[in-house]
N, C-alpha and C positions, 0 to 999 in steps of 0.2 A: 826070330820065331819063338812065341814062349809055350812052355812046355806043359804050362798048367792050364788044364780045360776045363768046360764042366765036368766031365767023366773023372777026372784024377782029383781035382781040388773045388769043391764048389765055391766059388767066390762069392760069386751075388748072393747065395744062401747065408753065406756068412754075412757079408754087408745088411742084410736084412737083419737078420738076427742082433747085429749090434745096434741099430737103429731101433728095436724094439728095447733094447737094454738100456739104447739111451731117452726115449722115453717115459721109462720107468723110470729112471732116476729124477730127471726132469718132475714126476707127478708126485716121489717122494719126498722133494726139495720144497714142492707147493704143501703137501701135508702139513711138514716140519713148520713153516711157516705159520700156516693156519692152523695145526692144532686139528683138522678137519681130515677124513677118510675120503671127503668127496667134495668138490665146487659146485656139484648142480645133483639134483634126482636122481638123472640116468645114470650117472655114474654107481648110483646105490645098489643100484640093480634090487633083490627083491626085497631088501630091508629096507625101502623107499617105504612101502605101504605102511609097514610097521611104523617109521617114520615118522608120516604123515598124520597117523590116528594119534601119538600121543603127544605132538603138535598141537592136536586139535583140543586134544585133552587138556591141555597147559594152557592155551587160549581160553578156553572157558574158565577155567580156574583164576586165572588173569581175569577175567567177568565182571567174576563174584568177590573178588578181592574190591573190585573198582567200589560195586554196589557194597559190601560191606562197609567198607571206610565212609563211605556216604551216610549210609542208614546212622554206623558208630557217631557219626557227629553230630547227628541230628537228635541221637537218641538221649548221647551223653548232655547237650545244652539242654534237651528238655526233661533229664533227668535233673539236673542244676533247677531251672526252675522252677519245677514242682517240689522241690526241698526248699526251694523258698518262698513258696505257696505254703508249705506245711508250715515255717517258722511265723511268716506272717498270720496264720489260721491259731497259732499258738499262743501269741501277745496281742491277739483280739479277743480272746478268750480271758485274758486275762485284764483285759481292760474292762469287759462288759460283769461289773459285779454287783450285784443286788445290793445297794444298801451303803455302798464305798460312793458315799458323795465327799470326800473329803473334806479339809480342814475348809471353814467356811465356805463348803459347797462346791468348791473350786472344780472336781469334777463336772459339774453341771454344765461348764464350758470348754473343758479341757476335753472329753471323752469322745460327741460327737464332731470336735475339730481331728482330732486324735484317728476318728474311724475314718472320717474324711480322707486323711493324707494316708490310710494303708488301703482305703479305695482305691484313690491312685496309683499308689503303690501296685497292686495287685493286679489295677486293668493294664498298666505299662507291661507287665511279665507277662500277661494271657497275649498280648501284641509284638510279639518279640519272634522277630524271622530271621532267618539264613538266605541271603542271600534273592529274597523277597517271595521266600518262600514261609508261609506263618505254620507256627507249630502248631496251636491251638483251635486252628480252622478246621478240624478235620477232613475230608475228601475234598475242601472248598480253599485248599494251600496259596490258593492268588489272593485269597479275599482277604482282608482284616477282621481280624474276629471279631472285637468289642468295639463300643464309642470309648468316647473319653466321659471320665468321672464328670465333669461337665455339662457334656451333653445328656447323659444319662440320668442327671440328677436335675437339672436347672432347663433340659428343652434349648430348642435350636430350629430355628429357619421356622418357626411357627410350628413345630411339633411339640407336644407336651410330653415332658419327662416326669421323672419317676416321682417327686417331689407332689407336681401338680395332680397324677394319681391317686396317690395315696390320700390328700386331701379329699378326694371326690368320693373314695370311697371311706374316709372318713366320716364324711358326712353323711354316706348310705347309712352307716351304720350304728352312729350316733343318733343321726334322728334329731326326733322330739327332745334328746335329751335323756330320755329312760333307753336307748338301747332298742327303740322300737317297739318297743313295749307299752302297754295301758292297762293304768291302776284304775277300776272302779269300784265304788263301794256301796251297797244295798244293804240299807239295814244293818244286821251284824256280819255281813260275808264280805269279803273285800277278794275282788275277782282279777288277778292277771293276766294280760291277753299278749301275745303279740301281735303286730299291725298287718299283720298281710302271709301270703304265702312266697318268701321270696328267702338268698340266699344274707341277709345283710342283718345286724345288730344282734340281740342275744334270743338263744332260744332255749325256751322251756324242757326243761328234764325231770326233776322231780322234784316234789316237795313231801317235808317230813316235820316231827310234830314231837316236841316230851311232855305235853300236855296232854290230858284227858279230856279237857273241858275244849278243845278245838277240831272240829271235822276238816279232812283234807278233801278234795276234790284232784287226782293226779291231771295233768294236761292230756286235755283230748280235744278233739273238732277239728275246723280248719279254718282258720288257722286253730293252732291250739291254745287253752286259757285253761288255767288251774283255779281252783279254792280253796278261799281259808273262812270257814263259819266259827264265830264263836258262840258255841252250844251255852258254855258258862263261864266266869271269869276264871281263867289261868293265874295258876299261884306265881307268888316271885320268885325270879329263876327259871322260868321254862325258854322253851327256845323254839323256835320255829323255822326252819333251814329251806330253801329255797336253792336248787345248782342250775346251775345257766348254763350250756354249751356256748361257747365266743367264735367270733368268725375264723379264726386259725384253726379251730379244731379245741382247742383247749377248754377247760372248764374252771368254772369260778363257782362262787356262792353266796348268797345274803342271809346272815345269822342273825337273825333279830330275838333277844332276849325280853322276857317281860318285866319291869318293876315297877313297885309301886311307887320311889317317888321321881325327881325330877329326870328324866332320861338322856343318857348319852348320846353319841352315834353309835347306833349298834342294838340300839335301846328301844323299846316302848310301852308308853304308861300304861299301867291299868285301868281301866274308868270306872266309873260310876256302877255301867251294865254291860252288854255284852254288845252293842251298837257304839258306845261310846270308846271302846276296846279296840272294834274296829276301825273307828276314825283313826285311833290314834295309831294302828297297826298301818293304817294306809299310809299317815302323814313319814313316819317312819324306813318304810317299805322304799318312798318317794324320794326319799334321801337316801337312803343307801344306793340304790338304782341309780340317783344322778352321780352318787360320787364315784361310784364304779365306771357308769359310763364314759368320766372323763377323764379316768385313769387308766386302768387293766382294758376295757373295750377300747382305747385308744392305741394300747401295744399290740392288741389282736387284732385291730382293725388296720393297724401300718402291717403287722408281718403277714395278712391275706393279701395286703397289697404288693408288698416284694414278690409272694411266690404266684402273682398274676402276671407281674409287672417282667419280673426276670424268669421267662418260661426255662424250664428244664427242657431234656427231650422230648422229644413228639409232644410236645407243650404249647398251645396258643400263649399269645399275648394277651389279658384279658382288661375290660376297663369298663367298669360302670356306666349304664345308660341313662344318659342325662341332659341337661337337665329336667327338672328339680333334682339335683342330688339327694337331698334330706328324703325324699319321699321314694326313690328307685326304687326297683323291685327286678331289676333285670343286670348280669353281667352279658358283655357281649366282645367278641373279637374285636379287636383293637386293627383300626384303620392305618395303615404305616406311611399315610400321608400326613396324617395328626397326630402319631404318637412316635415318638424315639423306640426303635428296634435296637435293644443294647445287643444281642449276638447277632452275629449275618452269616457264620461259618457253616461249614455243614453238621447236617442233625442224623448222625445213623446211631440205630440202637445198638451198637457193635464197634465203639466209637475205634478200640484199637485194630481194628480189620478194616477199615476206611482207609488208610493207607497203608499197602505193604509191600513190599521189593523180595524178589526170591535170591537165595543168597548160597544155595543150590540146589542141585538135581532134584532134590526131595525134599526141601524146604524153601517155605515160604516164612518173612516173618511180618506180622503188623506193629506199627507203632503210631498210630494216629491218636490225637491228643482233643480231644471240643473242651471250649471252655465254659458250654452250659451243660457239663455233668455233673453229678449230682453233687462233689465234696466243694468245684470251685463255684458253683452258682447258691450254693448256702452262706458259702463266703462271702461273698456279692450281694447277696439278700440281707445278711445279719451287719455288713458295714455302711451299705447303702441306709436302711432304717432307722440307724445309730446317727446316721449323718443328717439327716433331714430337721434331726431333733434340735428344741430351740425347749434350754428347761434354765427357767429362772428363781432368784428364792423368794422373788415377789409373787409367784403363782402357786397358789396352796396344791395344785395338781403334779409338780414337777418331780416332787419324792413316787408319787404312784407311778405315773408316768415309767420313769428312770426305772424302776424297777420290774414293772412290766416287761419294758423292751431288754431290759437287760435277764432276766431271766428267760426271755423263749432267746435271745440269742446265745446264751451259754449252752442250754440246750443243742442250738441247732450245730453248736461249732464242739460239742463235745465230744471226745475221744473213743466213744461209745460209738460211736458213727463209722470208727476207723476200717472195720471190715465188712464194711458195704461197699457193694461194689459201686464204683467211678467216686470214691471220697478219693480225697489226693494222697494217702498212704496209700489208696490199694492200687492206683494210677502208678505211685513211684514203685511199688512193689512190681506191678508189671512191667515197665520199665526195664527195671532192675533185670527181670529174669529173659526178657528178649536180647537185655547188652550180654548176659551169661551166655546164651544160649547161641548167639552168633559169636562168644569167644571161642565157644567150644571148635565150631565148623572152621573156624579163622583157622585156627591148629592146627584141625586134622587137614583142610588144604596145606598150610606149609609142609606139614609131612608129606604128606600124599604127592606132592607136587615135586618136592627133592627125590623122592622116590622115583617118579617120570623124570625128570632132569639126567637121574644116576643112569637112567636107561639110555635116555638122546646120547647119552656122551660115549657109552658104548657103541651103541649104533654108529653113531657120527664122529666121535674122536678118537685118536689115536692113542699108540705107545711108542713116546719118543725114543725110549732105548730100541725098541723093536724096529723102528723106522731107520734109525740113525746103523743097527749094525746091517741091515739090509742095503742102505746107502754104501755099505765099506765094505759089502760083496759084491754087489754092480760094479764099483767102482774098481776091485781089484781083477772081476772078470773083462772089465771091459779094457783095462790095461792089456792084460794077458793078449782078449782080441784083437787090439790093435798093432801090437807086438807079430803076434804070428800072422793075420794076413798082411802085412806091412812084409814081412819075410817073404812068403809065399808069391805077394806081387811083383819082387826083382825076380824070381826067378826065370835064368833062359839058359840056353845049351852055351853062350856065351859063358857068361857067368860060369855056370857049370867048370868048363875047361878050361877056365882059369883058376 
């Protein structure tokens, strides 16, 4: 009979009790292990929420990490190639020089072979994807942005390229020879006209006079035609100036001097009377107009054709309506059944906001790239034109020529350009400041995010010393308990009275 009841010794209380001690030890063993306060939520009991929100928070930060290193790679190659857009736009600049025909001529071959191969050059890097994704397409990243230097220049599949173009509208603009223009002469007036109301060959601006003995007539009507009367014979040494606006925009001039005896280019005789003055002013007039026509109106009639031909933004493709070329009087959009489209990419006035990835909470960034913006489609214009070019020292035109196209192209690639917006400095410059700009966020996430980390690990991790001496008090009290109820269990009135 034993002596110990529930009333005197609670047993089972006790057995409980150690079975919860050994429990706990058990879940301290699993901590130790894991490093962890808990194996699941519930165990968190109300620091679960807490938890769970910056969980949430660190997931997203994980995001924007993914999108960052994305965007950084795509930013950094295409910041690589717009620095080699720039070096390229640098030593074509210095290729295109007024007047550096070198040692017998030898540029006259070397220069448009020369633009040729940075053509290529240049359309190869505007074509250049990640992963078949193109940088240079803007919102249009499947498409490939440019043709090849080839197709661009020389035509394909029955489409006319850039080559065929510019001849077409060469010929608009050349004409007759004079630039579309007609010299007539009545008596002593010798009257300049141009041929029509249309956008092709040179047009009348003003004329001026250091002679007394010549009436000017400025250009008027419409079309419009200016006059030169000679009232009385002009002394030697006068001049008579003549400016022409050209198809690119540019202006030129005819300076005709008077002497009396055998006359230059540049030149014209005195006569007799004031009728024979003007023969001679016209015969004069006629030459100077043809030589210009098929020099400077040759470099102005190819770079109207580039900036038709290679549209910029919200830019048709344009091409002369024809034929008769010589005689057009109309440009018109260009059919992209018959003409090589060099861009296909997309065209938004906002090219770096065409593509952008948010990189967090309150930032978005863009970095979209077209390669018909304004610094690399001048580039494209000025080597394409350079390239077309065919200058021998058998043709008395090739020095004008050469120098025509090579002055508007220094021009067009000059460093005066640099801070307009979409030239490729101010491209890499943006660039530049969107890779700054998501270094900066890159940062403040890794901060921010060790910051949330420091807290999970609160939440969720332990203190091994604190686990470990809480282990070596279970562990001693539960000794203890096994000890005294293990006593307490023999006890009987047997026992006892022995």
């Amino acid at each position: 009979m034993t002596v110990v009841n529930r009333t005197l010794y609670p047993v089972q209380n006790s057995v409980r009790l150690i079975g919860k001690l050994q429990d706990r030890f058990q879940n301290l063993q699993a901590q130790l292990a894991s490093g962890k306060n808990a194996s699941n939520l519930a165990e968190m009991g109300t620091s679960r929420f807490f938890d769970l929100s910056i969980r949430s928070r660190v997931s997203r930060i994980d995001g924007y990490q993914s999108s960052y290193d994305m965007v950084n790679l795509r930013t950094g190659m295409a910041s690589q190639l717009v620095s080699n857009l720039d070096k390229l736009e640098s030593s074509s600049r210095s290729l295109m020089v007024p007047s550096n025909y070198g040692s017998a001529n030898v540029n006259f071959g070397t220069v448009p072979t020369l633009a040729r191969t940075n053509l290529d050059q240049a359309l190869d890097l505007m074509n250049t994807d990640i992963e078949g994704r193109y940088l240079f397409s803007g919102a249009k990243t499947d498409v490939r942005p440019v043709e090849a230097g080839s197709t661009i220049l020389d035509g394909a599949g029955g489409k006319a390229g850039f080559k065929q173009v510019a001849a077409e509208r060469q010929a608009a603009d050349v004409g007759n020879g004079l630039g579309r223009l007609t010299v007539t002469t009545t008596t002593d007036t010798v009257a300049l006209a141009e041929d029509g109301a249309h956008p092709f060959g040179f047009k009348l601006s003003t004329v001026t006079s250091s002679s007394a003995s010549v009436a000017l007539t400025q250009p008027t009507g419409a079309p419009p035609a200016l006059g030169v009367k000679f009232n009385a014979l002009p002394i030697d040494g006068d001049t008579i100036t003549i400016v022409l606006t050209l198809p690119d925009g540019t202006s030129d001039q005819v300076k005709l001097k008077a002497v009396t005896g055998t006359p230059k280019a540049g030149e014209f005789q005195i006569g007799v009377d004031a009728n024979a003055t003007a023969a001679n002013f016209n015969t004069a007039l006629t030459a100077s107009l043809t030589s210009l026509g098929s020099t400077t109106l040759v470099g102005a009639s190819n770079n109207a054709a580039a900036e038709n031909f290679f549209n910029g933004q919200g830019q048709p493709v344009l091409r002369v309506q024809g034929p008769s070329f010589a005689t057009a009087t109309t440009l018109v959009t260009a059919n992209p059944t018959t003409t090589v489209m060099w861009y296909s990419g997309g065209d938004s006035t906002d090219p770096r906001n065409s593509v952008r990835a948010k990189v967090d909470d309150a930032t978005t960034v863009g970095y979209g790239i077209q390669a018909n913006e304004n610094g690399t489609v001048n580039l494209v214009r000025a080597l394409a034109t350079m390239a077309i070019q065919t200058f021998t020292t058998a043709d008395p035109t090739s020095n004008g020529r050469f120098d025509a196209i090579a002055n508007r192209n220094q021009e067009r690639l000059s460093e005066t350009h640099n801070g307009e917006q979409g030239s490729i400095e101010m491209v890499g410059v943006e660039l530049g400041s969107t890779a700054a700009a998501m270094k900066d966020i890159a940062d403040k996430h890794t901060n921010y995010k060790a910051q949330l980390n420091g807290m999970l690990t609160r939440i969720e991790g332990i203190d091994d010393n604190e686990v470990t001496l809480e282990m070596l008090a279970i562990q001693t009290r539960l000794q203890a308990s096994y000890q005294t109820t293990s006593i307490v269990s023999q006890m009987s009135l047997v026992n006892f009275l022995k």
